[in-house]
C-alpha positions as CSV (number, residue, x, y, z in Angstrom):
1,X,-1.8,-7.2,139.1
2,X,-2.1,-10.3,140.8
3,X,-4.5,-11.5,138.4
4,X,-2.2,-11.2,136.2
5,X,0.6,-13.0,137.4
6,X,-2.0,-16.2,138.2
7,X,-2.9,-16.0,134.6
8,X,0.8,-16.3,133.2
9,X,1.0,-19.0,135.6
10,X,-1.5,-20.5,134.2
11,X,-0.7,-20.2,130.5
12,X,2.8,-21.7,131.5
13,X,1.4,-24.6,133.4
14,X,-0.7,-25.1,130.7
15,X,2.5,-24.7,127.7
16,X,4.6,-27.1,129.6
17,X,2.0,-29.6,130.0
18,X,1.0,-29.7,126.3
19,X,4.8,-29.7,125.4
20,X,5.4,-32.5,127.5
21,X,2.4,-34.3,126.7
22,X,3.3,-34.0,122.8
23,X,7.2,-34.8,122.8
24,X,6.3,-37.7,125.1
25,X,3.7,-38.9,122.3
26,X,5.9,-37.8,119.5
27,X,8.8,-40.2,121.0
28,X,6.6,-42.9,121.3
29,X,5.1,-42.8,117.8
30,X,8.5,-42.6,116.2
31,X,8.9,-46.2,117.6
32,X,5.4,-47.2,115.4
33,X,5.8,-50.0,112.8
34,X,2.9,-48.9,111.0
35,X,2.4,-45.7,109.7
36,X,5.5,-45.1,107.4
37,X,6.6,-42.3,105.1
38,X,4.4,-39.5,104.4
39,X,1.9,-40.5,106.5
40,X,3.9,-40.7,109.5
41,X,5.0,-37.2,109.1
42,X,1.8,-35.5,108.7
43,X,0.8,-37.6,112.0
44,X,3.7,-36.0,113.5
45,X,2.6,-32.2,112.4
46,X,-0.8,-33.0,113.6
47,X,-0.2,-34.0,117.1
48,X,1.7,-30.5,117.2
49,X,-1.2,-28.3,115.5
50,X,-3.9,-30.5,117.6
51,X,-2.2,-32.7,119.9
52,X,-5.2,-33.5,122.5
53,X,-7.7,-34.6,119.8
54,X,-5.4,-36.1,117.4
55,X,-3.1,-38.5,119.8
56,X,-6.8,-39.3,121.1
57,X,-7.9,-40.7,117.4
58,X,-4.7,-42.4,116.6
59,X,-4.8,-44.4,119.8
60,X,-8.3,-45.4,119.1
61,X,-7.4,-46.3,115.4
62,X,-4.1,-48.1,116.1
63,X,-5.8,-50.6,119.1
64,X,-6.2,-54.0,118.5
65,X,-10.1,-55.5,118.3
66,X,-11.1,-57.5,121.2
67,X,-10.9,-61.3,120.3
68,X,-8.6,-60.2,117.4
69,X,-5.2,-62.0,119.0
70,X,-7.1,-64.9,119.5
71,X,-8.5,-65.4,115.7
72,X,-5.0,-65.3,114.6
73,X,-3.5,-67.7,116.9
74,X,-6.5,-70.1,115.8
75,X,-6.0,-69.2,112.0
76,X,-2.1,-70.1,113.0
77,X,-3.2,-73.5,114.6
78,X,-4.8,-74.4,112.3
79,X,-2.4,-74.2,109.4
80,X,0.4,-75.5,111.6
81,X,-1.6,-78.5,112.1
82,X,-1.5,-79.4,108.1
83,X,1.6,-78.7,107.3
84,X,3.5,-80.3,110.7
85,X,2.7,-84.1,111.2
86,X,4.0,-84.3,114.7
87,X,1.8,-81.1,115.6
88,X,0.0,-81.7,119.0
89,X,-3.4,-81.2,117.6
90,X,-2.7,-84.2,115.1
């Protein structure tokens, strides 16, 4: 009997965490500029079905490459610099 009980308090531990961990997620996805439409919602259904795995893959797909801020703040320079005459780098 007492086996038993551990185990429901286990499977409940274990229900609120995933529930928790997936509305949390969910919330903060709804926020994301760049999946849109159809796409967004089957995101959304996937985190449910597979929330561990799939939140795990769209974080790793949706992160920024290293050195990829600073190629576009050079690329931004550097065409500030043509089109402004009283640019610093002139």
């Amino acid at each position: 009997m007492d086996l038993k009980i551990i185990g429901y308090i286990v499977l409940i531990g274990i229900g609120v965490f995933y529930l928790i961990y997936t509305i949390k997620y969910s919330l903060i996805f709804q926020k994301n500029l760049i999946y849109h439409g159809k796409l967004k919602i089957f995101h959304m259904i996937m985190f449910w079905i597979v929330p561990f795995i799939w939140i795990s893959i769209i974080k790793a797909l949706s992160e920024s490459t290293k050195g990829s801020y600073q190629y576009d703040q050079k690329q931004k320079r550097e065409s500030e610099s043509w089109s402004d005459p009283y640019s610093p780098g002139n």
